[in-house]
C-alpha positions as CSV (number, residue, x, y, z in Angstrom):
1,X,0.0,0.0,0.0
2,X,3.2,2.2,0.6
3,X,4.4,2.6,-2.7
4,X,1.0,1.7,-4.4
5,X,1.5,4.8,-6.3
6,X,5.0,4.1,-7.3
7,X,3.5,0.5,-8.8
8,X,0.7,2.6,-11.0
9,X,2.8,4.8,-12.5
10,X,5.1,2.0,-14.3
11,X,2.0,0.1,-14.6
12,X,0.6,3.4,-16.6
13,X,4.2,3.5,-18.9
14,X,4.4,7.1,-17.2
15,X,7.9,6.3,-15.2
16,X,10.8,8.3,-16.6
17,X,14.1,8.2,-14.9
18,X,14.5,5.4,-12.2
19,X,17.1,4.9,-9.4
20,X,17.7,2.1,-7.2
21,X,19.5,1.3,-4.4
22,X,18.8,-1.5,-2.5
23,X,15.3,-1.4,-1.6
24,X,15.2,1.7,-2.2
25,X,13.8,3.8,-5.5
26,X,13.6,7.1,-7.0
27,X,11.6,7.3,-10.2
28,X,10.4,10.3,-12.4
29,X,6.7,10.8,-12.7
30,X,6.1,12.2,-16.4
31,X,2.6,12.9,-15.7
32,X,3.2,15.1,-13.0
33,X,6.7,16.2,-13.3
34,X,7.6,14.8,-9.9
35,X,9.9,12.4,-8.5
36,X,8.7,9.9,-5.8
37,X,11.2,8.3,-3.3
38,X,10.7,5.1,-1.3
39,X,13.7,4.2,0.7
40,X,14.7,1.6,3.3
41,X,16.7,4.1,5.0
42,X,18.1,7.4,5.6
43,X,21.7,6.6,4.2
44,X,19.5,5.2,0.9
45,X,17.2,8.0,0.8
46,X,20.2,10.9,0.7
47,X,22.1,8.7,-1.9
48,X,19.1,8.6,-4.7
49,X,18.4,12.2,-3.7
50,X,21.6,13.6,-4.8
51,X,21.4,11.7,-8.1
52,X,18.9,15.1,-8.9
53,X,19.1,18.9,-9.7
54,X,18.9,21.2,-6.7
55,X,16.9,23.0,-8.7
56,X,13.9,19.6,-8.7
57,X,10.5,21.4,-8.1
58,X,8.4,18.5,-7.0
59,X,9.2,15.2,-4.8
60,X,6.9,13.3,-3.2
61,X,8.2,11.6,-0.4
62,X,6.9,7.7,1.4
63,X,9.0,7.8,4.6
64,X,9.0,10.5,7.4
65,X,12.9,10.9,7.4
66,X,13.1,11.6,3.4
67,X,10.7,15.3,3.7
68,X,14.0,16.9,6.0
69,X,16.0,15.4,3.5
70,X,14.2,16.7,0.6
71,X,13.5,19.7,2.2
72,X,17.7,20.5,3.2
73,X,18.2,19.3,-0.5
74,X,16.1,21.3,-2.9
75,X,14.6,24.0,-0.3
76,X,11.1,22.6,-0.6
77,X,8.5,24.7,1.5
78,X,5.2,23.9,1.0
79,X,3.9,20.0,2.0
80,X,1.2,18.7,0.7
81,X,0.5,15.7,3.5
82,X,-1.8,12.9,1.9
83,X,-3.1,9.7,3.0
84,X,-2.5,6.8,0.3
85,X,-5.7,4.3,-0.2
86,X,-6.1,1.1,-2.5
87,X,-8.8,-0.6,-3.0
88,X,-8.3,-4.8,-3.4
89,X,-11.7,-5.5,-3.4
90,X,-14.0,-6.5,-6.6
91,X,-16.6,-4.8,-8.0
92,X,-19.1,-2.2,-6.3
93,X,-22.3,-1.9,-6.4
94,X,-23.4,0.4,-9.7
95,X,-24.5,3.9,-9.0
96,X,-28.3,4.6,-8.8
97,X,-27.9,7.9,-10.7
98,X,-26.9,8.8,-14.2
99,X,-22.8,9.0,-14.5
100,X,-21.6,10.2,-17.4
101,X,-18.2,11.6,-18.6
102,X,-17.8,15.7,-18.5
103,X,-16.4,17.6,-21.7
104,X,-15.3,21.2,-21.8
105,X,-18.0,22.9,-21.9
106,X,-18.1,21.6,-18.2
107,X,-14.3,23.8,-17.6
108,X,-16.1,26.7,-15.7
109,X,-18.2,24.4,-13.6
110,X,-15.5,22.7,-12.2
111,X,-13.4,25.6,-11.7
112,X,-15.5,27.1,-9.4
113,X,-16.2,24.4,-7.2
114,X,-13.4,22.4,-7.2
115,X,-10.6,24.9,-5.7
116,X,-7.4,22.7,-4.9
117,X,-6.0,23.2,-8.2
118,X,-6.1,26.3,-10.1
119,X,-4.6,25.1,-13.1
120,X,-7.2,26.0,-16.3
121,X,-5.4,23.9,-18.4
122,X,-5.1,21.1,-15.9
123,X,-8.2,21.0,-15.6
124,X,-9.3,21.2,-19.2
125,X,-6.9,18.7,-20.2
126,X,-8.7,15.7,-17.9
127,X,-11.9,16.9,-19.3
128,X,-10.3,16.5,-22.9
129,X,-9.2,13.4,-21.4
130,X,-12.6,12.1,-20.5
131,X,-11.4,11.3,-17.5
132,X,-13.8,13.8,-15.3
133,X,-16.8,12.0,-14.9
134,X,-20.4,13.7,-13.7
135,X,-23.3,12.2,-11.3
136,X,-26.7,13.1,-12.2
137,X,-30.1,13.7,-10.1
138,X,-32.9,14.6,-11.8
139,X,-31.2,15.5,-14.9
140,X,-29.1,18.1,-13.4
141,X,-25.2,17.7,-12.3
142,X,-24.4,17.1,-8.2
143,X,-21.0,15.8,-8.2
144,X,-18.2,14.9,-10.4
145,X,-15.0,13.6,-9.7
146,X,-12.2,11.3,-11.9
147,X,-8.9,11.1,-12.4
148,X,-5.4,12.8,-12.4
149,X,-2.9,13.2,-15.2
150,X,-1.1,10.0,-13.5
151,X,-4.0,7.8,-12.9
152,X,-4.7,8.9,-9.0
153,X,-8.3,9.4,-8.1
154,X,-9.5,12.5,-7.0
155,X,-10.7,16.1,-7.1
156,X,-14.4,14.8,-6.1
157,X,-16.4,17.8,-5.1
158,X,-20.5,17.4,-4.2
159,X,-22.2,20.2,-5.2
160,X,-23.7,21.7,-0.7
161,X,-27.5,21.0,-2.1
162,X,-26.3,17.6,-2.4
163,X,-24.5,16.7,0.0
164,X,-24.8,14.0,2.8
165,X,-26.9,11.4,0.6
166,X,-24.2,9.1,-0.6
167,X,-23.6,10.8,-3.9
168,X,-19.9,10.7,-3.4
169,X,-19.9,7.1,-2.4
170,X,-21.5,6.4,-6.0
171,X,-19.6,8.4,-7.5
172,X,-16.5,6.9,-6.0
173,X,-17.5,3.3,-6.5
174,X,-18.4,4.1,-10.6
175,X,-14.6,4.8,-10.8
176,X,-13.3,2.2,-8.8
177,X,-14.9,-0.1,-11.4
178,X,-14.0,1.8,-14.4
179,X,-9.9,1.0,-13.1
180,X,-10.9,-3.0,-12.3
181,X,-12.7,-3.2,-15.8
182,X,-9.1,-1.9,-17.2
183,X,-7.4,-3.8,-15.3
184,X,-5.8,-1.1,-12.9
185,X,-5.2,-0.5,-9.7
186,X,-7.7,1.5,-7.7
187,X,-5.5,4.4,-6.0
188,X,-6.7,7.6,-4.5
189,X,-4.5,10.0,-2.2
190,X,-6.4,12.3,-0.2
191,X,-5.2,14.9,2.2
192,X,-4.7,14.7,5.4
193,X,-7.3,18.0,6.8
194,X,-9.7,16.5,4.1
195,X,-12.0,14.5,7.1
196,X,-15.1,13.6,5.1
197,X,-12.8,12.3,2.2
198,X,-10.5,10.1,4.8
199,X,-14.1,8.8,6.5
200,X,-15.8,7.9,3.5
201,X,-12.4,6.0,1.7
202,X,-12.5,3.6,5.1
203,X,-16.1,3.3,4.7
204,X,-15.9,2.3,1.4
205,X,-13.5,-0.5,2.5
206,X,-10.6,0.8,0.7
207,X,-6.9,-0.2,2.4
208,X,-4.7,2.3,4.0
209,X,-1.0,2.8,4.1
210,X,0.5,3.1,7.1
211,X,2.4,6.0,6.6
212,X,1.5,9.2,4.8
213,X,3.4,10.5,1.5
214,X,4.1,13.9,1.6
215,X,3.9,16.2,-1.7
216,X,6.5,18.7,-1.3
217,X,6.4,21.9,-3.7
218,X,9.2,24.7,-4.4
């Protein structure tokens, strides 16, 4: 569950660079233009850490010790603590409401409610993607939510008149089986002040790493 991201991005054929010692590994996310670390140990983590640029803008780190050391390295300020979840289950049950992938047209829509990224053209490029994916009720739109550039689930908002009846469950569950049917791994990363998000992952039965990964940003 540790590394769970680490295993979807080669799965995905989005790894770039990749450094091992030991146990331990440093790989380049091309989807994201980070680097993820996963090391045994200190000694291992500051080894595969000064096989990059002091100028690296984004590492995301799997151990406690390896934020200081990313932190002294590159002169990383703002983290970006995140839970990890997997799901190893089978198949949930299907939504009761309409889901149905966004388009562009959707761009402003999502901007305004989803707020964690402010990227417009990240943003328009998972809805060109079709990987932004809307819940119904009634014919009108109360939640959407999909998937990053590297395969992570996220950026679920419910719309406040819709909120507290499950919809983010469905929703949830229709992408969890939209990975199994293509044979991938069920992976979302929420973070760590996000309280509803952490409760309803455990409800949902997904599995939990035991330590949290740390997205640390110039």
């Amino acid at each position: 569950m540790q590394n769970a991201d680490m295993i979807n991005v080669l799965q995905l054929g989005l790894a770039g660079k990749t450094y091992v010692k030991g146990n331990s590994v440093l790989l380049h996310n091309r989807a994201t233009a980070s680097y993820l670390i996963s090391s045994s140990s200190a000694d291992d983590a500051r080894f595969l850490l000064g096989r990059l640029r002091r100028n690296t803008g984004c590492v995301v780190t799997h151990r406690g010790f390896e934020r200081a050391l990313a932190a002294e390295r590159f002169g990383l300020e703002e983290k970006v603590p995140c839970r990890q979840f997997v799901y190893t289950g089978g198949l949930m049950p299907a939504p009761a409401h309409t889901v149905k992938p966004l388009d562009k047209s959707h761009l402003a829509t999502v901007r305004s409610h989803y707020t964690r990224i402010s990227s417009k053209a990240y943003i328009l490029a998972r809805l060109n993607a079709g990987e932004l994916f809307g819940l119904y009720e009634d014919g009108e739109l109360a939640a959407f939510g999909g998937l990053h550039s590297d395969g992570v689930m996220g950026m679920l908002e419910v719309f406040p008149p819709y909120r507290r009846r499950g919809l983010g469950r469905q929703l949830t569950a229709y992408v969890v089986n939209d990975r199994l049917a293509r044979g991938l791994i069920p992976l979302a990363q929420v973070v760590e002040d996000n309280l509803p998000s952490l409760a309803m992952q455990r409800k949902l039965g997904f599995e939990e790493a035991a330590e949290s990964i740390c997205w640390m940003y110039r």
